[in-house]
C-alpha positions, -999 to +999 in steps of 0.1 A: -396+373-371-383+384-404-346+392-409-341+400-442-373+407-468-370+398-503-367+433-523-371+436-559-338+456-555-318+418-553-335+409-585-308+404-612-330+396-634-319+358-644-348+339-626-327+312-619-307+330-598-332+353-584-353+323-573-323+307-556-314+346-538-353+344-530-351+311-510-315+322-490-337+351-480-360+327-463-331+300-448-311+333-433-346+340-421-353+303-405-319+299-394-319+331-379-349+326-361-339+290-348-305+302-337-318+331-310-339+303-297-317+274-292-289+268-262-277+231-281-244+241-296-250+210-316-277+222-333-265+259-339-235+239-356-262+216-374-280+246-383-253+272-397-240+240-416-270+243-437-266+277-444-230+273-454-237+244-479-267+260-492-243+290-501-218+265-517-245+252-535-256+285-548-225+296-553-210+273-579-243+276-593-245+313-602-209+303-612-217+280-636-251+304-648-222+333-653-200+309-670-224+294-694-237+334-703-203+344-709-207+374-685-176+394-670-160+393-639-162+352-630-130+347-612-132+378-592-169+363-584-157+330-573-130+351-553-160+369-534-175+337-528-147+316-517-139+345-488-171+349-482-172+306-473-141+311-454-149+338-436-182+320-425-162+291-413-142+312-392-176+328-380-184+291-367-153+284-354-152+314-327-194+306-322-179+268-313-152+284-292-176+309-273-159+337-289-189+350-306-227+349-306-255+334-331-272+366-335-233+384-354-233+357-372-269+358-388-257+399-390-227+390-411-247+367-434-279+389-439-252+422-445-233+401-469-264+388-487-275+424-492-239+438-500-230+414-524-263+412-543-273+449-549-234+454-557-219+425-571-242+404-586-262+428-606-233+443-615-222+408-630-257+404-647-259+442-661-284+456-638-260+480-626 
């Protein structure tokens, strides 16, 4: 089951970027997917692990793409993405301590993903 679709509305436009937005569609998708259908804490842990190094890893990348450009508004990027990585770990923590459920989880990440894109990032690369 699909989560999140890839919309031409995330494209930014750098293809670097958009390619790397293109394939956290499809891990928030696989994750998602996985997590409604697993009961192994474990590998819910194992699994939203993934998704929060893949975001570090595309994080300091666009980073370092907005950096190299010259574009406006870097630190108040890396702010977004930095609470955006906390705020995930949190997210963990309560699913660890029962406190939450995979399925607000995957919501948080997919609403962020959408938020942040249409907003932030293509405001960063001039599409806004």
């Amino acid at each position: 089951m699909s989560i999140i679709a890839w919309k031409g509305l995330y494209e930014t436009g750098n293809r670097e970027v958009d390619l790397q937005h293109q394939y956290f569609c499809e891990l928030i998708n696989r994750i998602g997917n996985r997590l409604s259908g697993a009961s192994d804490l474990l590998y819910k842990e194992r699994l939203l692990k993934e998704l929060s190094r893949y975001a570090s890893f595309h994080f300091i990348s666009e980073e370092n793409i907005i950096y190299y450009a010259r574009l406006e508004g870097l630190v108040e990027h890396q702010t977004m993405h930095m609470q955006l990585l906390n705020d995930l770990k949190v997210k963990i923590e309560l699913l660890k301590n029962g406190e939450t459920g995979s399925s607000d989880i995957v919501q948080f990440i997919t609403d962020w993903f959408v938020d942040h894109t249409t907003k932030e990032d293509l405001k960063i690369f001039g599409k806004l």
